[in-house]
VOPAPA-165679 format. One record per atom (N, C-alpha, C, O, CB): z, y, x; residue in three letters. Coordinates in steps of 0.2 Angstrom, whole numbers, plus 5000, padded with zeros to 4 digits. Atoms other than C-alpha are relative to their C-alpha. Last residue first. Glycine has a CB too. Example, Ala and Ser with C-alpha at 12.3 -4.5 7.8 and 13.67 -1.06 7.14 Angstrom:
499949944996ser/503649955068ser/500350054996ser/500450114999ser/499350025002ser/500049945004ala/503949785062ala/500050065004ala/500350055009ala/500650004995ala/
END
This chain:
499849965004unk/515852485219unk/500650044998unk/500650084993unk/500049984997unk/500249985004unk/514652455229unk/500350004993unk/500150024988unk/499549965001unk/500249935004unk/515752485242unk/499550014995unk/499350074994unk/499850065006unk/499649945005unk/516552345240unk/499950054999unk/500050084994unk/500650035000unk/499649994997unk/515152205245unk/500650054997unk/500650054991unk/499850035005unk/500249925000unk/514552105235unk/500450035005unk/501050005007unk/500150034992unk/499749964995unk/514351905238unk/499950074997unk/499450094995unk/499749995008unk/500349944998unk/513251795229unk/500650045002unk/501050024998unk/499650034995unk/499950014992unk/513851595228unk/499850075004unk/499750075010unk/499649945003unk/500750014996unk/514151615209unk/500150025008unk/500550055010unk/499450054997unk/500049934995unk/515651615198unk/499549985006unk/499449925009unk/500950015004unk/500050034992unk/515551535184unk/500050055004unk/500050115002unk/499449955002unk/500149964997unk/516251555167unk/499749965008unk/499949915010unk/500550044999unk/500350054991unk/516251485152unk/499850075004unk/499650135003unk/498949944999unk/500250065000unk/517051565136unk/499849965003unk/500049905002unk/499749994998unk/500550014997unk/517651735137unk/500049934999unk/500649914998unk/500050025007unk/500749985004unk/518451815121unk/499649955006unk/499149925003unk/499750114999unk/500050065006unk/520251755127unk/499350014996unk/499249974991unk/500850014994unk/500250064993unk/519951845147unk/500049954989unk/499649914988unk/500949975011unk/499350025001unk/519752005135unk/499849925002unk/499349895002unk/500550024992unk/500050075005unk/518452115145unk/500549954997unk/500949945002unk/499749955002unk/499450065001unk/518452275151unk/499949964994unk/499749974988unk/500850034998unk/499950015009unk/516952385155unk/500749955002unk/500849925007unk/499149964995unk/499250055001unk/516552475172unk/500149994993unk/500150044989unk/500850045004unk/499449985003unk/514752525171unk/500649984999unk/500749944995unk/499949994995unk/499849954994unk/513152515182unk/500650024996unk/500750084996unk/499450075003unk/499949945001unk/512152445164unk/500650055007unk/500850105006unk/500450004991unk/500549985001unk/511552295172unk/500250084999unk/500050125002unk/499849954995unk/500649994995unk/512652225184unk/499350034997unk/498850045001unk/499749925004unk/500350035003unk/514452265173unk/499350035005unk/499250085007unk/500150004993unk/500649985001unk/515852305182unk/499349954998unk/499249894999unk/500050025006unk/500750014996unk/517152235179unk/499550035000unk/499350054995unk/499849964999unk/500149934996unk/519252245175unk/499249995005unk/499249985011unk/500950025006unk/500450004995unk/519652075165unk/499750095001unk/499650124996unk/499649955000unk/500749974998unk/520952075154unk/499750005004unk/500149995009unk/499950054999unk/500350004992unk/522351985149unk/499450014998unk/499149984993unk/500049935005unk/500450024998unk/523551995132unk/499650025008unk/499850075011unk/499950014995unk/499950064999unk/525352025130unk/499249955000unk/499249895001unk/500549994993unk/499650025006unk/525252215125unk/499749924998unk/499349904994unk/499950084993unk/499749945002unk/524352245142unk/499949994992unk/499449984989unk/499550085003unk/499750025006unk/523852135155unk/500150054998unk/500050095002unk/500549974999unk/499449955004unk/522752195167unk/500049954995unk/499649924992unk/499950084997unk/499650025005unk/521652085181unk/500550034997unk/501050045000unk/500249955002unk/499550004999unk/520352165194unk/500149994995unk/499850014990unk/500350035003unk/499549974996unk/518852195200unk/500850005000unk/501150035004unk/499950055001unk/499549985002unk/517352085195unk/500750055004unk/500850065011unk/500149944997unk/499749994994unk/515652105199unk/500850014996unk/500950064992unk/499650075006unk/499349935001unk/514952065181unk/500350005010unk/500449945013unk/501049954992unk/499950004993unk/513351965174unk/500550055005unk/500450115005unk/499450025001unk/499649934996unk/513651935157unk/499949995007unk/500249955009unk/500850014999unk/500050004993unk/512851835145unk/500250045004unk/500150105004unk/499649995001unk/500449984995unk/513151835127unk/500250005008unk/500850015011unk/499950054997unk/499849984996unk/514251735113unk/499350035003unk/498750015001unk/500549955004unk/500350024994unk/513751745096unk/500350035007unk/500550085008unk/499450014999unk/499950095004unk/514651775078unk/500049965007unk/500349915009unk/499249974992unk/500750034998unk/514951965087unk/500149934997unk/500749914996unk/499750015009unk/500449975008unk/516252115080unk/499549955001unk/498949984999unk/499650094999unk/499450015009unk/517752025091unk/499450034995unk/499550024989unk/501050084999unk/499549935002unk/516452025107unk/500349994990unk/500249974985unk/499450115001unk/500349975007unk/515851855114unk/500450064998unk/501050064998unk/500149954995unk/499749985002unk/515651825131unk/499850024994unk/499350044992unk/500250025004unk/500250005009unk/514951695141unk/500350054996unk/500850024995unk/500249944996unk/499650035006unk/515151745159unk/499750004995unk/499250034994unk/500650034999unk/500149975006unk/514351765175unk/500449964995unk/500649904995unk/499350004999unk/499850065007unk/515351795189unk/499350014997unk/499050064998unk/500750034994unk/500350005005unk/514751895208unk/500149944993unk/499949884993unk/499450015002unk/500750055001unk/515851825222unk/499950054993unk/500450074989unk/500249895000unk/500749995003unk/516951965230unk/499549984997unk/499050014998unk/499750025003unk/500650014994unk/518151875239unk/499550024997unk/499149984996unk/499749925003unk/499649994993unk/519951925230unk/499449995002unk/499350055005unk/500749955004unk/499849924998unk/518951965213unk/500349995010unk/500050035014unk/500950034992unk/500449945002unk/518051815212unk/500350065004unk/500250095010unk/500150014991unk/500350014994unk/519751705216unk/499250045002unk/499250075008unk/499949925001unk/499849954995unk/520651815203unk/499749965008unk/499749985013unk/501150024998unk/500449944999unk/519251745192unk/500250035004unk/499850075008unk/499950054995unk/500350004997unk/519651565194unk/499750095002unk/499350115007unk/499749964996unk/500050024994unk/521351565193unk/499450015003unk/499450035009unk/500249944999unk/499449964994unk/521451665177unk/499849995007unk/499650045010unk/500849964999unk/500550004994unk/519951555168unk/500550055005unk/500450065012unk/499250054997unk/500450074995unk/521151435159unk/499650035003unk/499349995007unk/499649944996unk/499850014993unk/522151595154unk/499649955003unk/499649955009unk/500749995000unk/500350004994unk/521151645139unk/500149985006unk/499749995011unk/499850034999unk/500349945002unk/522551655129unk/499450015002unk/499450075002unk/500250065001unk/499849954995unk/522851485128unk/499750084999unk/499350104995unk/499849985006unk/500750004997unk/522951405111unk/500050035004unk/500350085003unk/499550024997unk/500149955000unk/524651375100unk/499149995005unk/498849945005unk/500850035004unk/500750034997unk/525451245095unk/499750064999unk/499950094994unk/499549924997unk/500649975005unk/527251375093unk/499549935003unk/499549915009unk/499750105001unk/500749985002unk/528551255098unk/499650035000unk/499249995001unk/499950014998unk/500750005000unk/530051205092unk/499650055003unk/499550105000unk/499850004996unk/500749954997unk/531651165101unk/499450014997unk/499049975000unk/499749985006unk/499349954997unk/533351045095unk/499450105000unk/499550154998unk/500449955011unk/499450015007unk/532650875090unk/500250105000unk/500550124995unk/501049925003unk/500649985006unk/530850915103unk/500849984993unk/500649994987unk/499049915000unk/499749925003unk/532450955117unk/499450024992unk/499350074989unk/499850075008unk/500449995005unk/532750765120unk/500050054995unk/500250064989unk/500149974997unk/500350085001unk/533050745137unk/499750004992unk/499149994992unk/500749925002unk/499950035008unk/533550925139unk/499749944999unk/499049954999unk/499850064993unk/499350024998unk/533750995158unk/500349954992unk/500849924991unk/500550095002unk/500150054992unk/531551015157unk/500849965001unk/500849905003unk/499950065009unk/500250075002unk/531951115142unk/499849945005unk/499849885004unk/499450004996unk/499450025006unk/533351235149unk/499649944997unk/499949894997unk/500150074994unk/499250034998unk/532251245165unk/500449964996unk/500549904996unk/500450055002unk/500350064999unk/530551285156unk/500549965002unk/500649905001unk/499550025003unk/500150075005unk/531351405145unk/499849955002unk/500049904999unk/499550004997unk/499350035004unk/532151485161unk/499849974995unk/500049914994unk/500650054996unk/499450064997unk/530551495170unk/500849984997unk/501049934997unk/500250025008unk/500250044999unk/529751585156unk/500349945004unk/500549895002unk/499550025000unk/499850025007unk/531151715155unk/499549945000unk/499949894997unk/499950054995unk/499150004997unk/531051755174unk/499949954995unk/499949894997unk/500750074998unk/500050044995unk/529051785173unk/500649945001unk/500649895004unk/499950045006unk/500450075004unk/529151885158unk/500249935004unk/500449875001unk/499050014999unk/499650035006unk/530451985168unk/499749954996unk/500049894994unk/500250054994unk/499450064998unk/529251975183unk/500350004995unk/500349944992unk/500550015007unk/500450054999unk/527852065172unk/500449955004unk/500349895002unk/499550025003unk/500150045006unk/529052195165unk/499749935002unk/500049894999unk/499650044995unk/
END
């Protein structure tokens, strides 16, 4: 399923790329990312172990909160991205939706794997 998406996005992008004027012909959606602008960073996290913290805000909250998170890995699932982490306070794997997080950093701390 994940390479078909994959497929299909590079053909839109081809077919409009091959169209000199495809805004007469193509719309659209303006749209907002899904949270993808931290994608890159987290799965670098996850491949070298660095400890994140994030902002995050949950769908029942007005305010973001802080997060401290070993992270572990990236799911999609019914067109949105998640994050797969452990959380440094409560010792808990919790999932987060990468479009609720807000800033992120990734800190110069190290974990190892078998801590989790």
């Amino acid at each position: 399923m994940h390479s078909q998406c994959l497929l299909e996005s590079y053909q839109i992008i081809n077919a409009i790329n091959a169209s000199q004027d495809y805004a007469d012909y193509v719309f659209l959606e303006n749209r907002k990312p899904k949270g993808l602008e931290h994608f890159y960073g987290l799965l670098y996290a996850i491949k070298n172990n660095k400890i994140i913290k994030i902002a995050y805000k949950k769908f029942t909250d007005n305010e973001a909160s802080e997060k401290k998170l070993l992270p572990r890995a990236l799911k999609e699932a019914k067109d949105r991205w998640y994050l797969i982490a452990e959380d440094t306070q409560s010792r808990q794997i919790k999932i987060y939706g990468l479009d609720r997080i807000g800033e992120l950093e990734i800190t110069k701390t190290h974990f190892r794997k078998s801590q989790y």
